[in-house]
N, C-alpha and C positions, 0 to 999 in steps of 0.2 A: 484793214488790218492795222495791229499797233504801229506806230512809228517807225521804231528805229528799238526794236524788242528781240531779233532774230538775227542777231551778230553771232560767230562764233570766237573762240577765244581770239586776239588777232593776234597775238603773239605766240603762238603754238609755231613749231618749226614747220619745215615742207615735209612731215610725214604725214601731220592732219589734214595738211592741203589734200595728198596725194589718195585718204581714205576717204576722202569728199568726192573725188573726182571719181572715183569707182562706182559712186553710189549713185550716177548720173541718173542711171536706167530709171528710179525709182524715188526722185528727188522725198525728202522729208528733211522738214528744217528744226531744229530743235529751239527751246528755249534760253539764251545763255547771257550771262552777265556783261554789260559796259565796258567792265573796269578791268582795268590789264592785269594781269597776275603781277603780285608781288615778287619780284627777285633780288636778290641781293648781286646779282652779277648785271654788270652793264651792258647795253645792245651790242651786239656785235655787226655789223652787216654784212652779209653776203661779200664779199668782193674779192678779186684776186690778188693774189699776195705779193706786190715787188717793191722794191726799194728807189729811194728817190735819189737826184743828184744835188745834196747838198753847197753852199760855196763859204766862203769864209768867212768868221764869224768878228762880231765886232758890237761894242758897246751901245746901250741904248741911245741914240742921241748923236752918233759918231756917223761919220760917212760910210756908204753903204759898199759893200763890196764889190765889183763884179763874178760872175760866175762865168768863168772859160769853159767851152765843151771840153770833153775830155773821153778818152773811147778804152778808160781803163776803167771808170765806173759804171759798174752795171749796166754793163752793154750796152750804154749810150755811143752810138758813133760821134766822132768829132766831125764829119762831113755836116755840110750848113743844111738845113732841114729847111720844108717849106713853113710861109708864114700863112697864115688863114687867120679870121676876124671870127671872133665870137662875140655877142653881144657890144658891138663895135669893140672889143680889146684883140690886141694883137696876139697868137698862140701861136706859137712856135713847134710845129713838127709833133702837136697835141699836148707840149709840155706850159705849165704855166707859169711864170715864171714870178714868185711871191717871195718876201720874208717872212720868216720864222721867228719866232722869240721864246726863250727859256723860261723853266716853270718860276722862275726868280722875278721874270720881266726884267729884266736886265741886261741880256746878251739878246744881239740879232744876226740872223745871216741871211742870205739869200739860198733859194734854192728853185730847182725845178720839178716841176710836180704835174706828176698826170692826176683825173681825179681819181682812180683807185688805190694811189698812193696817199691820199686824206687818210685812209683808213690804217695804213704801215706805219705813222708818224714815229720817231726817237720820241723815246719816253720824256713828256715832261712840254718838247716845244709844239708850238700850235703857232697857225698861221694868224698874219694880223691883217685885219679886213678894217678897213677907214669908210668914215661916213659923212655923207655932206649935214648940212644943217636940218637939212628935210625928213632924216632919218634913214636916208638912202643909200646902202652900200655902193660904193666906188671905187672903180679902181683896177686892177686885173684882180685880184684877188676876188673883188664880189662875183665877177666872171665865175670863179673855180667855185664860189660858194653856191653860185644858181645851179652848177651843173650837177653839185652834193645831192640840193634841196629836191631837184629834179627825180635823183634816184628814191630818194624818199617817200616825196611823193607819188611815185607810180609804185609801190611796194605795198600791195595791201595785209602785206602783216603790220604793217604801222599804220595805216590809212589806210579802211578799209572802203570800198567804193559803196559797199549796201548803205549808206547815209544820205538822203535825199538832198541834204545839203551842206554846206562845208562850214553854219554855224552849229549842227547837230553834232559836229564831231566832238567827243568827250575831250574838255580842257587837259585832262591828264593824257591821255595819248601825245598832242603837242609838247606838254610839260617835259616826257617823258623822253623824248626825241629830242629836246633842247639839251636838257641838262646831261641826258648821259652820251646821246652820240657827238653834239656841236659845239659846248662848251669846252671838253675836253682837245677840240684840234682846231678850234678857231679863237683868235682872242679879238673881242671885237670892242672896235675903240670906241664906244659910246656906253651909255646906261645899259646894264643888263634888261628891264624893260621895254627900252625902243628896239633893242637890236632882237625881244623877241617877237614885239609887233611886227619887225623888216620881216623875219623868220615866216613866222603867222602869214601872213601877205601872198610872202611865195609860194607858199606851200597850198596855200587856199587855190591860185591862179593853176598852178601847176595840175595840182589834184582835179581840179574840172576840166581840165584841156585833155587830159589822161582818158577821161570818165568819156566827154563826149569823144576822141577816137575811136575808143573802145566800141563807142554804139554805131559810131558810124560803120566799121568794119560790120558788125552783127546784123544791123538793120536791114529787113527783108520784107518788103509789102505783100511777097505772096508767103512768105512764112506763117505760120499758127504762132501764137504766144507761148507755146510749150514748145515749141521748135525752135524758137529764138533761146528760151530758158534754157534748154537740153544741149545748146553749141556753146558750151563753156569756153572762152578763152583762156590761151594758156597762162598757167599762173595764177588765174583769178579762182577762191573758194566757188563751191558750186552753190552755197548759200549766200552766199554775196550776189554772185550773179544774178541770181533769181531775185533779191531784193531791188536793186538796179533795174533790171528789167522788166521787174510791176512797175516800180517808179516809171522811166519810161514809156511805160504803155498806157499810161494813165492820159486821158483826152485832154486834162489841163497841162499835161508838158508835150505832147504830141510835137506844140510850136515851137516848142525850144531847139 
């Protein structure tokens, strides 16, 4: 079968997922375009809506603030919260605790942030993520920005899994997830080109670790290959799944 011919729109909302997944009984895949619809409105993602806890703001360049708890903002209690290690950085009671900087670049504050609060951002500031020489985000912030790229990449309305592999994925789909969801709440202190190769990277690593969970959950040696296609996981198009899992079942990746 063609390649990678049998995508469906991947940025249609969860209502097209949901006329997908009805149609299990009787799978038919249609033939549909690459390329993402044109919008004039920026991605939105999914996430739930709360507010972060801000701390005091202060010149670019100027000594940095600390942020007191405090249990009058948004329901943050001032009680000491546990610490836990994410990618060796230290999290604090799941908040992270990052600077912010103004759409001026001039003013910074600190704040604490869970990551569904990336997507609540005050208009204008975005988080500033630093980089080593190597091109490598560091720092807690890269922390908060693995766990963004994370959500991303397991989202196959941005990325969808029917792609054999993760240089087939259309440049514009990346493109499109840079510029409208990352650029707008992260300010990243290198070239806009290395930091979207960093981007690229994770999202590549991410997107296949997704992919083989996925199979591994599915995978069944006394299942039929229409019986593997037919147990759609939740979330996933039922045409995706089905392209994944010829992929899959093909005797040259069997070993993978």
């Amino acid at each position: 079968m063609p390649k990678q011919n049998l995508v469906k729109n991947l940025f249609k909302g969860s209502s097209s997922q949901a006329q997908s997944q009805s149609q299990a009984s009787s799978p038919s895949f249609g033939r549909v375009s690459l390329h993402p619809p044109q919008s004039t409105q920026p991605i939105q993602p999914n996430f739930p809506t709360s507010s972060f806890v801000g701390g005091s703001s202060s010149s670019v360049g100027g000594s940095s603030q600390h942020v007191a708890p405090s249990s009058s903002l948004d329901g943050i209690s001032s009680q000491p919260t546990k610490r836990r290690k994410v990618r060796g950085v230290e999290v604090h009671g799941g908040n992270w605790h990052v600077q912010l900087i103004d759409e001026d670049e001039e003013v910074t504050k600190n704040a604490r942030l869970k990551t569904r609060d990336v997507f609540n951002l005050e208009n204008g500031w975005r988080i500033i993520v630093d980089f080593n020489e190597y091109g490598s985000a560091i720092g807690i912030s890269a922390g908060l920005l693995a766990q963004v790229l994370g959500h991303l990449a397991t989202n196959s309305r941005y990325f969808p899994i029917g792609f054999e592999k993760w240089p087939h994925m259309p440049k514009a789909f990346i493109d499109r997830v840079f510029t409208e969801i990352l650029l707008p709440r992260f300010f990243f202190r290198i070239d806009q080109e290395r930091a979207k190769s960093h981007v690229d990277s994770s999202l590549n690593n991410k997107w296949k670790e997704f992919r083989l969970k996925l199979w591994r959950a599915a995978w069944d040696p006394l299942k039929s290959k229409e019986e593997i296609i037919r147990k759609v996981p939740t979330g996933i198009p039922m045409d995706q799944w089905a392209l994944f899992a010829n992929y899959r079942l093909k005797e040259e990746t069997q070993v993978l």
